[in-house]
C-alpha positions, 0 to 999 in steps of 0.5 A: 475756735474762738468767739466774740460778741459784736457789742462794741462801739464799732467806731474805726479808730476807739479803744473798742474796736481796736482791741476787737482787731487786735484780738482776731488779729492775735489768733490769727484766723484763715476763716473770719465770720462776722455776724452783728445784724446787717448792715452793721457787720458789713460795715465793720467788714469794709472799715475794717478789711485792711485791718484784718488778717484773715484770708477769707471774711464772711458776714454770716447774719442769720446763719448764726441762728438759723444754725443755733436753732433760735429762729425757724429756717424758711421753706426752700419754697420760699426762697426759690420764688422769692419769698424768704423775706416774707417768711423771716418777716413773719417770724420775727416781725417786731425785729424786722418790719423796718428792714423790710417795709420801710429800707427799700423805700430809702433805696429809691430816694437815693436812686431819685437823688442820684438821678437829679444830681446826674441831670436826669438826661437820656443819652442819645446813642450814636452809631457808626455810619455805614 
């Protein structure tokens, strides 16, 4: 097994991130896990995808340091009535406040765009005549 931290320019085409593929390349992994925050890794995962030798890729995020012991596991509570964010939020408010209070809000103003760029026209469904 080998590690690497994610503090590289992940630009597609620079010296950084072509040594990073070269590397996981040269130790040819079957499992690739990449854990440098969201939505950077999966980012680097779709730049990268054709670049990658790995058979199976999988953006671990917080599992990382769920699994290291460095950030409290939520409640199974929590997830199940869909709460987990408000847990993790008040465990490690100063990191993430913006993902959680100020991201979906971007979600909506890309879904009004898309919208006014469509015309915003209800389509009237036809049925077949009898």
């Amino acid at each position: 097994m080998r590690t690497r931290d994610g503090y590289f320019d992940v630009t597609r085409l620079c010296t950084d991130n072509l040594a990073v593929l070269a590397d996981v390349n040269n130790y040819e992994p079957d499992i690739l896990m990449v854990g440098m925050g969201m939505p950077r890794q999966e980012l680097w995962i779709q730049e990268n995808l054709e670049q990658v030798s790995a058979k199976v890729i999988f953006s671990v995020g917080a599992a990382i340091d769920y699994f290291a012991g460095t950030i409290p596991t939520p409640p199974r509570w929590a997830a199940r009535v869909g709460l987990e964010w408000a847990y993790r939020l008040m465990a490690e408010p100063g990191r993430l406040w913006k993902r959680y209070l100020l991201e979906p809000w971007s979600i909506l103003v890309i879904l009004a765009m898309d919208l006014i760029r469509r015309g915003f026209r209800l389509r009237e469904t036809s049925f077949p005549e009898e």
